[in-house]
RONUVO-595001 format. One record per residue: residue number from 1; residue in one letter; x, y, z of N, C-alpha, C in turn; chain. Coordinates in steps of 0.001 Angstrom, whole numbers. Each point is the difference from the previous one (the first is absolute). Example, Ala and Ser with C-alpha at 12.3 -4.5 7.8 and 13.67 -1.06 7.14 Angstrom:
BEGIN
REC   n res  n_east n_north    n_up ca_east ca_north   ca_up  c_east c_north    c_up chain
REC   1   A   13190   -5690    7800    -890     1190       0     900    1200       0     A
REC   2   S    -350    1050    -720     820     1190      60    -770    1090     730     A
// end
This chain:
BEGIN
REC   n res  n_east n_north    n_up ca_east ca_north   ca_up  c_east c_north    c_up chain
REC   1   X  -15961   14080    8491     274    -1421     200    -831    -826    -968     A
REC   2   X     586    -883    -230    -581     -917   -1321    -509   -1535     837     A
REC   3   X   -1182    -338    -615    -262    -1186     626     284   -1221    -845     A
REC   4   X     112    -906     529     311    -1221   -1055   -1013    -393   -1021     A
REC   5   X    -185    -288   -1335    -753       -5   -1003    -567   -1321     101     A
REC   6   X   -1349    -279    -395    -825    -1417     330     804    -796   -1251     A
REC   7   X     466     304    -720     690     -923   -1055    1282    -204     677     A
REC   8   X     575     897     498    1690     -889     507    -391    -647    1653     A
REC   9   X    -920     419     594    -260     -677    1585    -508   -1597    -649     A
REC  10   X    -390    -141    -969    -872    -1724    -690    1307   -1074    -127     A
REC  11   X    1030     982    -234    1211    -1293       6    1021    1010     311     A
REC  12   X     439      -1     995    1062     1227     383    1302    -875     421     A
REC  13   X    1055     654    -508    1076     -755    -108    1111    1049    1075     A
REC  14   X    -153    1239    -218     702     1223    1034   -1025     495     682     A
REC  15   X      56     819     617   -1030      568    1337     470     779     850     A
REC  16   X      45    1202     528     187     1109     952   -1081     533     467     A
REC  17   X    -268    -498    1238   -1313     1004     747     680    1126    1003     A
REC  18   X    -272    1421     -79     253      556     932    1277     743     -80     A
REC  19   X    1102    -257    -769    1464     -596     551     531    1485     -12     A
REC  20   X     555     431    1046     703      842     175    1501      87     139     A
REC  21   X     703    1175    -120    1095     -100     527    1058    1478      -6     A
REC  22   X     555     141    1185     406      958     530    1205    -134     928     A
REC  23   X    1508    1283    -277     864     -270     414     186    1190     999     A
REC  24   X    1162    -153    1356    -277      636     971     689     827    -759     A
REC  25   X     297    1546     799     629      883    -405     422    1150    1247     A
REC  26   X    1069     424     152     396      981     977   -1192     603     735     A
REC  27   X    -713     717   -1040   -1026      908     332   -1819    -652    -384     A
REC  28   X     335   -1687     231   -1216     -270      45    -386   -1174    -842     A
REC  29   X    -467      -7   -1033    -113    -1132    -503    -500      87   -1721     A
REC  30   X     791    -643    -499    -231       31   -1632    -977    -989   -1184     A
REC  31   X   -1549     740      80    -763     -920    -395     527    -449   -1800     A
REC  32   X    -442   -1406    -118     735     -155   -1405   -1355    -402    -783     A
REC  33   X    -584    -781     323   -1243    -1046    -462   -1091     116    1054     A
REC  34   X    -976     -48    -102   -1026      805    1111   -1280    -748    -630     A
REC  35   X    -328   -1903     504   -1517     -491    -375     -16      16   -1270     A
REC  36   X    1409    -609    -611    -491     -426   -1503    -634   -1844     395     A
REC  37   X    -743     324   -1399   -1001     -915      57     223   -1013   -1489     A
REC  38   X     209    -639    -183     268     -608   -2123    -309   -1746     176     A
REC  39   X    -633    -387   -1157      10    -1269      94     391    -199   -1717     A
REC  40   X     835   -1478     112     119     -457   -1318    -359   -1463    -644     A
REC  41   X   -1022     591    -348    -337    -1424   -1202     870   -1165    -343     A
REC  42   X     -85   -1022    -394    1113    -1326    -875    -732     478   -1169     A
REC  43   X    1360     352    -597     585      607   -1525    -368    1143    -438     A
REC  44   X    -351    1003    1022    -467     1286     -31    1572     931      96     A
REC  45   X    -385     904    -923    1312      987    -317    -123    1592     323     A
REC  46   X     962      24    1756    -556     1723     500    1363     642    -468     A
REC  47   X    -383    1373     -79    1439     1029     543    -535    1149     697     A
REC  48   X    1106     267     725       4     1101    1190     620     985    -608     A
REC  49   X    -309    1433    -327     678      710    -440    -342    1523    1611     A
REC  50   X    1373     610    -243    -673     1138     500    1970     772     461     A
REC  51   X    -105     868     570    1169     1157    -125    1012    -965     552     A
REC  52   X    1728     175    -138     609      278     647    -181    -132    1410     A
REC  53   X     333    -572     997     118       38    1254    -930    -223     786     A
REC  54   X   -1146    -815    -907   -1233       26     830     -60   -1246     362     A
REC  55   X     176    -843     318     671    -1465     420    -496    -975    -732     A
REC  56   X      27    -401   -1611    -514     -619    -618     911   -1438     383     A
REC  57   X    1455      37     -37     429     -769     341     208    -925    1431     A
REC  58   X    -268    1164    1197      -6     -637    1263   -1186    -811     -20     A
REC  59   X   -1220     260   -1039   -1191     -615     296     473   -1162   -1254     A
REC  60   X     539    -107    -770     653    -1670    -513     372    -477    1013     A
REC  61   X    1576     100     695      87     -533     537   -1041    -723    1340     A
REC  62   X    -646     817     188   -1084     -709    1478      -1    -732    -737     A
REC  63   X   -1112      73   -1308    -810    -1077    -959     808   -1255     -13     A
REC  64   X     902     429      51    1205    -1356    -709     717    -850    1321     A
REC  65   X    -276     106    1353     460     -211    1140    1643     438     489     A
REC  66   X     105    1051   -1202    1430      550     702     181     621     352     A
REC  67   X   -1306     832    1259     154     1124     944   -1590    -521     834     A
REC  68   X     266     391     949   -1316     -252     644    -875    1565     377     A
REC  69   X   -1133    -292     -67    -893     1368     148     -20     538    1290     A
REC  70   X     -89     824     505    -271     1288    1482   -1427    -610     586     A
REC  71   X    -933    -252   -1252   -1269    -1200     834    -575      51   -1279     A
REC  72   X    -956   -1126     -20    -950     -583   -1082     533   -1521    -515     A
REC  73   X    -529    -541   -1124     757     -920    -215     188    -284   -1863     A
REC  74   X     845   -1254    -255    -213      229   -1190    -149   -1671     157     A
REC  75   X    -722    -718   -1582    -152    -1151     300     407    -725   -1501     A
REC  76   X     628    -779    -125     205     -602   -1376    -269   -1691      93     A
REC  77   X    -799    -275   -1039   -1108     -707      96    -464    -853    1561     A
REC  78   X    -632    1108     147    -624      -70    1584     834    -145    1476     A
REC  79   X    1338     106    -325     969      173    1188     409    1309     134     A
REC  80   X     241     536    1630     119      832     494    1577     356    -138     A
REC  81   X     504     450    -546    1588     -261     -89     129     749    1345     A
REC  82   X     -66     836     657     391      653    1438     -18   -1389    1149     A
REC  83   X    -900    -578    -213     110    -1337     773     659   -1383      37     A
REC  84   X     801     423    -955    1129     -796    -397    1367     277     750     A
REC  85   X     808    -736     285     993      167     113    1366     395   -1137     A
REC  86   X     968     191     172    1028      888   -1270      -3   -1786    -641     A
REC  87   X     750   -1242     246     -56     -802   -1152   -1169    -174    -503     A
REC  88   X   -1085     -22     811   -1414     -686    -548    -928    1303    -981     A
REC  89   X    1071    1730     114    -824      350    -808    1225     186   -1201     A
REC  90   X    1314    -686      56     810        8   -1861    -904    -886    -333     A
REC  91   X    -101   -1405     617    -656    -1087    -645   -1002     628    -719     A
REC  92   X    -568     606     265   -1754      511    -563     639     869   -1371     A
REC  93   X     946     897     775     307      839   -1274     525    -843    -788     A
REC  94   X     964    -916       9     723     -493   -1143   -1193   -1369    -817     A
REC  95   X    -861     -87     753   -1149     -788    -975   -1244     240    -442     A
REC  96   X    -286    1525     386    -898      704    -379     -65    1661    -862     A
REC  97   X     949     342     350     399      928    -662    1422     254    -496     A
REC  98   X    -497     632   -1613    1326      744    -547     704    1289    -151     A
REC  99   X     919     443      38     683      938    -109     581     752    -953     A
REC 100   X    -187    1202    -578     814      588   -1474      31    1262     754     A
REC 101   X    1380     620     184     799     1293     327     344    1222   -1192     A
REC 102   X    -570     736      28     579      850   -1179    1723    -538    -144     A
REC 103   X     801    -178     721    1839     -281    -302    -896   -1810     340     A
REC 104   X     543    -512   -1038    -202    -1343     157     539   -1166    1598     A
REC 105   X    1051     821     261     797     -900    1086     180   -1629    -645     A
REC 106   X     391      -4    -858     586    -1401    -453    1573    -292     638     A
REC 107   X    -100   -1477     506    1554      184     950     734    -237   -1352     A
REC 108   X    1080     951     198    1314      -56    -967     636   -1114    -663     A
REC 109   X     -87   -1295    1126     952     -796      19    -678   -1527   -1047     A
REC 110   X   -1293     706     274    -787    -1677    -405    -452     648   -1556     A
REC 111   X    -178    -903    -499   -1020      -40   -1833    -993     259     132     A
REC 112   X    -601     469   -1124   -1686      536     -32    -795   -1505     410     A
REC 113   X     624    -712    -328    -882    -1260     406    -258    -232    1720     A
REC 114   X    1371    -363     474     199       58    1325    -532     974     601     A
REC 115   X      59    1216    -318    -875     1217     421   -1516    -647     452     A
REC 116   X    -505      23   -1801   -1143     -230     387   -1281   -1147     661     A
REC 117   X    1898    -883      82   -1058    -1511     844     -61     417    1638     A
REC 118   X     938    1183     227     301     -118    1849    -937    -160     728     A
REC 119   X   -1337     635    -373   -1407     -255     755     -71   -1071     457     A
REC 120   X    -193   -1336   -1408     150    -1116     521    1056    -253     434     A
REC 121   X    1239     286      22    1255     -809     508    -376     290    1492     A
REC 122   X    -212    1221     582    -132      394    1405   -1125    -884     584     A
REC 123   X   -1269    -444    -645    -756     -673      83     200   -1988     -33     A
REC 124   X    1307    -114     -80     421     -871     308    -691    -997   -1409     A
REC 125   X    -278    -107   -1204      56     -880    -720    1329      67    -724     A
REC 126   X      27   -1514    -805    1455      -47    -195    -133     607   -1175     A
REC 127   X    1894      83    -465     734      832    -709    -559    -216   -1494     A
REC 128   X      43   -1419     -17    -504     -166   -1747   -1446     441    -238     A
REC 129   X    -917     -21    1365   -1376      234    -558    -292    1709    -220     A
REC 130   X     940     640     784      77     1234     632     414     552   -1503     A
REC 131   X    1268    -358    -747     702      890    -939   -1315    -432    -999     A
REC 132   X     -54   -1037     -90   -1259     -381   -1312   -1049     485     390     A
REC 133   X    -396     658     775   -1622      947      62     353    1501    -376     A
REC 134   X    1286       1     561     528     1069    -266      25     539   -1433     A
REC 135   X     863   -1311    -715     541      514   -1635   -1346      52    -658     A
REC 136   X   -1055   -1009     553   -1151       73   -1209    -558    1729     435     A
REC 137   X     -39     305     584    -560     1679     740     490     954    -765     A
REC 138   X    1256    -195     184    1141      968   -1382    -133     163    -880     A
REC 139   X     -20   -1848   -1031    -460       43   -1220   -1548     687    -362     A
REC 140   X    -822    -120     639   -1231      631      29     -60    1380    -279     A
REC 141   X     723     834    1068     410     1614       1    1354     327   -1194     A
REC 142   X     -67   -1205    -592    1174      420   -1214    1684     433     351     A
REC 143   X     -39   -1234     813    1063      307     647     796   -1439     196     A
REC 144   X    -105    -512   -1268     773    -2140      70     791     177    -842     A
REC 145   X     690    1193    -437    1334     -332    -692     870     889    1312     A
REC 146   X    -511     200    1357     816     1139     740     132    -748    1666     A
REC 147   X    -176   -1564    -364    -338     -276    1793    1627    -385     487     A
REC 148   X    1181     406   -1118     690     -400    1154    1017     894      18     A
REC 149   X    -456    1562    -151     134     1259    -400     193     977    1743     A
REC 150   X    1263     229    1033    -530     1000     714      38    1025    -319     A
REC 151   X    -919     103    1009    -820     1863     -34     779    1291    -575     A
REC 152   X    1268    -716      -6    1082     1264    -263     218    -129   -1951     A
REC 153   X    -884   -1182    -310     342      192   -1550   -1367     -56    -226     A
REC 154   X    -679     338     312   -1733      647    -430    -107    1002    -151     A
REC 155   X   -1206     668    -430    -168     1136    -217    -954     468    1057     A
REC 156   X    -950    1294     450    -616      383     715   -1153   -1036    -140     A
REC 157   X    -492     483   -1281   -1111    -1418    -156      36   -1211     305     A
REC 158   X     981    -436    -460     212    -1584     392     -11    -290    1527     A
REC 159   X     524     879     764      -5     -100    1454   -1242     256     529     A
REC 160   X    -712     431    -601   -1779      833     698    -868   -1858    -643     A
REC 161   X     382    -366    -661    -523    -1155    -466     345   -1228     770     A
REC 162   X    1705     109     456     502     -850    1051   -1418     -19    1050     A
REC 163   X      39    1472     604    -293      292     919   -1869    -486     -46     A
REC 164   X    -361     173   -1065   -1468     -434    -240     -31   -1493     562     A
REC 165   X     920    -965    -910     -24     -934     106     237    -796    1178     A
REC 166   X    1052     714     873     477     -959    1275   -1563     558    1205     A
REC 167   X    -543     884    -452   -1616      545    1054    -841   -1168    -383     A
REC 168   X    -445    -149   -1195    -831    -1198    -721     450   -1387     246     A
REC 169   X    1264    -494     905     121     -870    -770    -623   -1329    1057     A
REC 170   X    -208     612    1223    -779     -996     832   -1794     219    -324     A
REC 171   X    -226     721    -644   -1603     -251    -153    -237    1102    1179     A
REC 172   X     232    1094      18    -762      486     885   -1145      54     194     A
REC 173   X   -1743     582     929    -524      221      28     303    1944    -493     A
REC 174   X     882     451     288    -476     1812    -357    1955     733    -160     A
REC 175   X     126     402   -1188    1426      797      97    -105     996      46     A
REC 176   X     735     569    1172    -213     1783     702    1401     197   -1312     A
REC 177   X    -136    1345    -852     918      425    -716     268    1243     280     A
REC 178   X    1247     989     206     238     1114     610     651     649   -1024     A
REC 179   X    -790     802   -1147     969      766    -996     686    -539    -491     A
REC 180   X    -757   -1172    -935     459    -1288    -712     754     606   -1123     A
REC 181   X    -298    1275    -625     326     1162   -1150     658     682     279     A
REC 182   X     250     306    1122     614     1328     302    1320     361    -553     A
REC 183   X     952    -942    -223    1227     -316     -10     202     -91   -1536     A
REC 184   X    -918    -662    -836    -396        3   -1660     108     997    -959     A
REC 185   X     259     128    -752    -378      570   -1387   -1513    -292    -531     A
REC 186   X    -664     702   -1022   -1042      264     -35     -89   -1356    -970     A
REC 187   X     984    -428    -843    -512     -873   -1019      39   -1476    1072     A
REC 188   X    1023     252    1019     104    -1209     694   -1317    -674     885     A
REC 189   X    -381    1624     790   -1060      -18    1239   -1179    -653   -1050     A
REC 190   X     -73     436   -1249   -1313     -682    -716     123   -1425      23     A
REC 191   X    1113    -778    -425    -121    -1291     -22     -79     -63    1477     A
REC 192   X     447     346    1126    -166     -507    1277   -1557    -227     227     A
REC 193   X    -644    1064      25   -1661      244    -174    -539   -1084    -988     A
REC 194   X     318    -470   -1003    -915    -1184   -1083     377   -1239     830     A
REC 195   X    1752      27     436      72    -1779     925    -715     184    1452     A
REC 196   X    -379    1255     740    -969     -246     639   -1249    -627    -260     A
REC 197   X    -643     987    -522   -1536     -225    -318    -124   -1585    -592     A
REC 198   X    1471    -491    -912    -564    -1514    -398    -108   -1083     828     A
REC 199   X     956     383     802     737     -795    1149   -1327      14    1177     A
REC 200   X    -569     789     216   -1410      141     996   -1137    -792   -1090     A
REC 201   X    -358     241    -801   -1107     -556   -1312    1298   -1716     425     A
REC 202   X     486    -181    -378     589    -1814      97    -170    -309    1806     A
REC 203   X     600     484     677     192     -371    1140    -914     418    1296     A
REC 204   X    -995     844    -761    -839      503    1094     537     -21    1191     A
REC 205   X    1134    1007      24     873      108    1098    -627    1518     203     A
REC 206   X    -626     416    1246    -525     1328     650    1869    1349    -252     A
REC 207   X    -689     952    -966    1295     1108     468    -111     994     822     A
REC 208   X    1074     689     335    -818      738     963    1079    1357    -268     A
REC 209   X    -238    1223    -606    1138      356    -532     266    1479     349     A
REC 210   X    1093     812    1075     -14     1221     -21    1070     737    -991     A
REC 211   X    -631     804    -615     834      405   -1093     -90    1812    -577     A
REC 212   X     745     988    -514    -491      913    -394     143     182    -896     A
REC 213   X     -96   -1372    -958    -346      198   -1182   -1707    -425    -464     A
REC 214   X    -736     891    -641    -926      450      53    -266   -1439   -1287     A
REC 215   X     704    -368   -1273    -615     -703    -656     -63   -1823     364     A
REC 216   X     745    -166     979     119    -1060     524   -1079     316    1018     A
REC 217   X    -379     569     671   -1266     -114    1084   -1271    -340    -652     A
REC 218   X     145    1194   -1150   -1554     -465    -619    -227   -1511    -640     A
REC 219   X    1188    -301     -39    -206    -1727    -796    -552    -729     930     A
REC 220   X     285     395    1364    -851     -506    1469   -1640    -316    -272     A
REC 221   X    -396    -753     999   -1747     -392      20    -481    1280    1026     A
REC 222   X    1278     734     389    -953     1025    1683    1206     689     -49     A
REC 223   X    -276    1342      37    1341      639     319    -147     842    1663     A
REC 224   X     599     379    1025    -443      357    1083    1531     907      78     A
REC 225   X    -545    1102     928     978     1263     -15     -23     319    1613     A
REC 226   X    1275    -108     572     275        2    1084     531    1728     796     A
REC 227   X    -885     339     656     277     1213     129    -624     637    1594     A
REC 228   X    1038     379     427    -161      406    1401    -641    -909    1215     A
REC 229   X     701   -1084    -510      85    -1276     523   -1183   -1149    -201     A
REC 230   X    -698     320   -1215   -1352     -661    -204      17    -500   -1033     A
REC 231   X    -882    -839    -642      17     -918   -1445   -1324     611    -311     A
REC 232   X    -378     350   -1103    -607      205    -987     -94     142   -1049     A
REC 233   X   -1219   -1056    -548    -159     -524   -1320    -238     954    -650     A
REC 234   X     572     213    -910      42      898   -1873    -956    -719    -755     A
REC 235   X   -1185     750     -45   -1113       16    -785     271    -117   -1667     A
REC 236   X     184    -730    -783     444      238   -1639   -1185    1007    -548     A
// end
């Protein structure tokens, strides 16, 4: 078990004490996560690496309030999301944290722009302020000759950039990313990895990244390896 580091507990933006979690099963019960422990810094950059099937992702989602833990808690900037109710914990998610899926999930129907304002659109600011935070986000990630482009005439990249952009585009405090590469080509996953790292250096936006790709972790500030239901930090 890993304890939280005196540099990310000084301004901690994510937080899990304890947090477990475990599903029933015919013959008893299926431990998944067992007293992980992680804290994250503002503009600090982790990844979770570790096998296949070891619940790197069930432990995003807790992080991210889209599963709740078996017991412990998790806290993003100092709220208990378990003590929330289901609207009062989207609200949190949709203004505190961002989202990047290895498959982008861009809806079909809308433009990379529209895509990437929905945060705010769901967040209820209006349409003109929403697409214009949006397009300047795009143009940034090199993506303002493509905002009124859907997903179906992009390329893989262009959609992982959508997808960067519509996580960023409310200012999060911390973006949980789930095999942001996975889905990439090697020349692609590299530019994905440089608009990270710039995009955290500009926006001191906290990442938080499980991935098994090994050269994108090390670009991380902490890499931690999840294994037999525990977090532990990888010594460089």
């Amino acid at each position: 078990m890993t304890e939280p580091s005196t540099s990310a507990t000084a301004d901690c933006v994510l937080q899990c004490e304890a947090l477990s979690k475990s599903y029933p099963q015919a013959n008893g019960r299926l431990d998944i996560l067992n007293g992980v422990e992680l804290a994250v810094a503002r503009g600090e950059t982790l990844a979770i690496v570790g096998p296949s099937g070891a619940g790197k992702t069930t432990l995003l989602h807790m992080l991210g309030g889209l599963d709740l833990p078996s017991s412990g808690c998790v806290r993003v900037n100092g709220q208990d999301i378990s003590a929330l109710d289901d609207r009062a914990r989207s609200r949190l998610r949709n203004a505190e944290l961002g989202f990047v899926y290895q498959f982008h999930h861009l809806l079909a129907e809308f433009t990379a722009v529209e895509n990437a304002a929905m945060p705010l659109l769901i967040a209820g600011q209006a349409r003109r302020e929403a697409l214009g935070a949006a397009a300047a986000l795009l143009e940034h990630v090199g993506l303002g000759e493509r905002l009124d482009h859907r997903p179906s005439a992009l390329s893989g990249g262009e959609r992982q950039r959508v997808a960067i952009a519509r996580a960023l585009v409310n200012q999060p405090a911390c973006v949980l990313l789930d095999e942001p590469t996975g889905n990439l080509d090697a020349d692609t996953a590299e530019s994905v990895h440089a608009l990270l790292a710039e995009l955290n250096r500009e926006y001191q936006t906290s990442l938080l990244v499980v991935t098994h790709d090994m050269q994108l972790a090390q670009r991380m500030d902490r890499i931690y390896r999840l294994q037999a239901g525990q977090l532990h930090e990888q010594v460089a």
